[in-house]
Backbone bond lengths (Angstrom), bond angles and torsions (degrees), N, CA, C in turn:
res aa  C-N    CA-C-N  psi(-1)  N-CA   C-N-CA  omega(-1)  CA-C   N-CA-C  phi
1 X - - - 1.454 - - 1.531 109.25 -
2 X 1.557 101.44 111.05 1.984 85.08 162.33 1.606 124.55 -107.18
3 X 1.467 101.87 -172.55 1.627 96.41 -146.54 1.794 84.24 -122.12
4 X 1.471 108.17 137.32 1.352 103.46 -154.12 1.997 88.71 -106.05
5 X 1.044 123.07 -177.58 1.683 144.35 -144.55 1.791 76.67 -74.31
6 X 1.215 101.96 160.59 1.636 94.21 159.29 1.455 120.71 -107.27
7 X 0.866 101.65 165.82 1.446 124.16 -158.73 2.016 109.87 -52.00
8 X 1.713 124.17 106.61 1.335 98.68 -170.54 1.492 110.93 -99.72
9 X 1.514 107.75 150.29 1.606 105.16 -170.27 1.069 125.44 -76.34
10 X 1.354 149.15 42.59 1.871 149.98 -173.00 1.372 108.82 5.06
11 X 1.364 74.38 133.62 1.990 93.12 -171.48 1.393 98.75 -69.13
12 X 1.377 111.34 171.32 1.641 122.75 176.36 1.684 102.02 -56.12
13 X 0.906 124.51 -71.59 1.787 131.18 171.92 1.072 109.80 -9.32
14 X 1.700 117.03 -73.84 1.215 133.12 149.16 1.570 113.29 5.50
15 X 1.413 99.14 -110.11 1.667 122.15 179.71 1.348 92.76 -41.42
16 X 1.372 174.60 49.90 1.215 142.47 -169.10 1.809 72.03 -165.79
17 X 1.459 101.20 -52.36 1.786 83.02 -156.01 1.672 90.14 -78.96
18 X 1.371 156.48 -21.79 0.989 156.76 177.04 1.697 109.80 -66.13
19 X 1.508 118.93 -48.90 1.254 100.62 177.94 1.719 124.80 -78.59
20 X 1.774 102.95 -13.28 1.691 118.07 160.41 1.337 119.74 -34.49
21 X 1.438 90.58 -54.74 1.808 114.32 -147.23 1.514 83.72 -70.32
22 X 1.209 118.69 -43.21 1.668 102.66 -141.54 1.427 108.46 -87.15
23 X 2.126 97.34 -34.39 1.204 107.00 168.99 1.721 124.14 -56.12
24 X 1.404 106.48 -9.85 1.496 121.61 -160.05 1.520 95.39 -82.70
25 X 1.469 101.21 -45.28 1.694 115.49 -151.57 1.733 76.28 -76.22
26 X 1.114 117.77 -82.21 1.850 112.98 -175.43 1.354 126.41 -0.47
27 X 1.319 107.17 -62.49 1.769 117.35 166.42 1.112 135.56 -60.08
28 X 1.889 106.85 -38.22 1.771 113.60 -170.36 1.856 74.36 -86.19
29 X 1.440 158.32 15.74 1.212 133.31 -147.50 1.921 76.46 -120.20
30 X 1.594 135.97 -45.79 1.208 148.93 149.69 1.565 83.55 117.31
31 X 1.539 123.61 26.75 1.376 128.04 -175.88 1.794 107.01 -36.07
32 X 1.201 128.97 136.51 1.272 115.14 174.07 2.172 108.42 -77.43
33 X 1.061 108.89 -29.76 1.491 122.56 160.21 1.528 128.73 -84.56
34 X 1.425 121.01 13.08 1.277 121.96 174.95 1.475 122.68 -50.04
35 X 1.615 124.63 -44.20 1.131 152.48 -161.20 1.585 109.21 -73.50
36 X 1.598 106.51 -26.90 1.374 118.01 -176.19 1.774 114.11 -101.49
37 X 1.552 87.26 -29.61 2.011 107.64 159.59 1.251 101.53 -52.10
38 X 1.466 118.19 -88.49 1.186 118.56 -166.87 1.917 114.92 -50.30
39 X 1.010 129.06 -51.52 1.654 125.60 174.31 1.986 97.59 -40.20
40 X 1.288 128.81 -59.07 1.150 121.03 -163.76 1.368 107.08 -69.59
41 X 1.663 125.26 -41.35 1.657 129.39 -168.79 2.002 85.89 -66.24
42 X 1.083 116.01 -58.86 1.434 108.26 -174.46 1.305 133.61 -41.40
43 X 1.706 101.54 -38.93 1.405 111.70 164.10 1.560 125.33 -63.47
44 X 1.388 103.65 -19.24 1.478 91.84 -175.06 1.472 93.50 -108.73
45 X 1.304 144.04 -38.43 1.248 136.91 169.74 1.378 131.50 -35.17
46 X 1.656 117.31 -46.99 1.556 127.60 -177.70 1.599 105.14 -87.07
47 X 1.269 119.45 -6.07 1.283 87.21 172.95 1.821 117.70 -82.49
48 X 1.211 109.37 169.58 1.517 120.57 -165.52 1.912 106.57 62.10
49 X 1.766 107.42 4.55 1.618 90.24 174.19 1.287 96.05 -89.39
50 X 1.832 109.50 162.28 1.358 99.54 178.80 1.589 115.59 -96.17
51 X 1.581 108.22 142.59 1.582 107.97 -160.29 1.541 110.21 97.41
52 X 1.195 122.05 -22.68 1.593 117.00 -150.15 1.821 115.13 -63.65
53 X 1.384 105.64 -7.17 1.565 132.28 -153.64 1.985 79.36 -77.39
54 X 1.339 105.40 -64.62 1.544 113.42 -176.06 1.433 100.55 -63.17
55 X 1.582 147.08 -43.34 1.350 136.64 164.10 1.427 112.36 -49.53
56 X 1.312 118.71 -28.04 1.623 102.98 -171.11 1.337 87.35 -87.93
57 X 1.494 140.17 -55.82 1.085 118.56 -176.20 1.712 133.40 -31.99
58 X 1.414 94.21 -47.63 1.624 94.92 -168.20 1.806 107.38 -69.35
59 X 1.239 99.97 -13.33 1.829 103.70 -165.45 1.162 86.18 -85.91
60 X 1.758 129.14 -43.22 1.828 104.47 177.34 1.023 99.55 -78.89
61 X 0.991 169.29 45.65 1.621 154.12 152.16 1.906 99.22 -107.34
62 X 1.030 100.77 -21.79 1.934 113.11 -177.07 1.667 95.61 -52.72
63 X 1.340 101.63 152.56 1.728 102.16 -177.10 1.918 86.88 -134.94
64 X 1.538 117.24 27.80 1.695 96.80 176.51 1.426 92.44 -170.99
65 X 1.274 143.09 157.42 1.160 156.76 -175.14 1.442 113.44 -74.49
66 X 1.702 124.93 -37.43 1.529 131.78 166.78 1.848 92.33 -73.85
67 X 1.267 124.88 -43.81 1.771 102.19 -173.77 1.928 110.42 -65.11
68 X 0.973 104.33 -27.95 1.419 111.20 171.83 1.376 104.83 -57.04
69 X 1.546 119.34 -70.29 1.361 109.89 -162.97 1.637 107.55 -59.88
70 X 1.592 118.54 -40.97 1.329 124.25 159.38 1.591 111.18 -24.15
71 X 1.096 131.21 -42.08 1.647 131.12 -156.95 1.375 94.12 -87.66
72 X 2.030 119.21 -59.08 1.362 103.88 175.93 1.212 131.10 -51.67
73 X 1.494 121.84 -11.69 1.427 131.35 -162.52 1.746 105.63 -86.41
74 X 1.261 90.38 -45.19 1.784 107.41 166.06 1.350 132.00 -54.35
75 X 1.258 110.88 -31.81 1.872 135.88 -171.15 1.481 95.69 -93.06
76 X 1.531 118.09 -37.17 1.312 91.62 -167.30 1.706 115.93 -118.33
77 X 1.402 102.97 4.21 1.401 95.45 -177.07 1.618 119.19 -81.28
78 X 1.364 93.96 -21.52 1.783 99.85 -179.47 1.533 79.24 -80.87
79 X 0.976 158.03 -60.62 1.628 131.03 -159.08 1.508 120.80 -58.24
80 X 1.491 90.49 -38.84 2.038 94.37 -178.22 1.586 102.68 -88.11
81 X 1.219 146.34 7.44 1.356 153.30 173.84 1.683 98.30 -77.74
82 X 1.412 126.49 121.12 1.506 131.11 176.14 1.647 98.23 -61.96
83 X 1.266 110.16 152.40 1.511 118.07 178.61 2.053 109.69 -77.61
């Protein structure tokens, strides 16, 4: 049995430009289920992020697919902003 690389953790950038993109593609896509895409990709994405408990919250509380991406935009820019 071999033992494969371990597992590396994605920087904030990372997670941020991955949940953008997809959330991006969802909207320009005019999916009639985008809104329910994004609530489920979110759920499985934020967990182990740190904070993500308050990101999933605000994305179910979202009533539109631009307030969603609005929420990721909120969560992550004060994190990727240098101090």
């Amino acid at each position: 049995m071999t033992r494969s690389a371990p597992y590396d953790e994605p920087a904030e950038s990372d997670r941020y430009a991955m949940i953008h993109t997809y959330f991006r593609m969802l909207i320009e896509e005019e999916l009639p289920d985008a809104q329910g895409k994004m609530k489920q990709f979110a759920s499985w994405f934020t967990h182990g992020v740190p904070g993500g408990a308050a990101l999933r919250k605000a994305i179910y509380e979202s009533k539109s697919p631009p307030e969603i991406l609005l929420r990721v935009e909120e969560f992550f820019v004060p994190v990727l902003q240098p101090a």
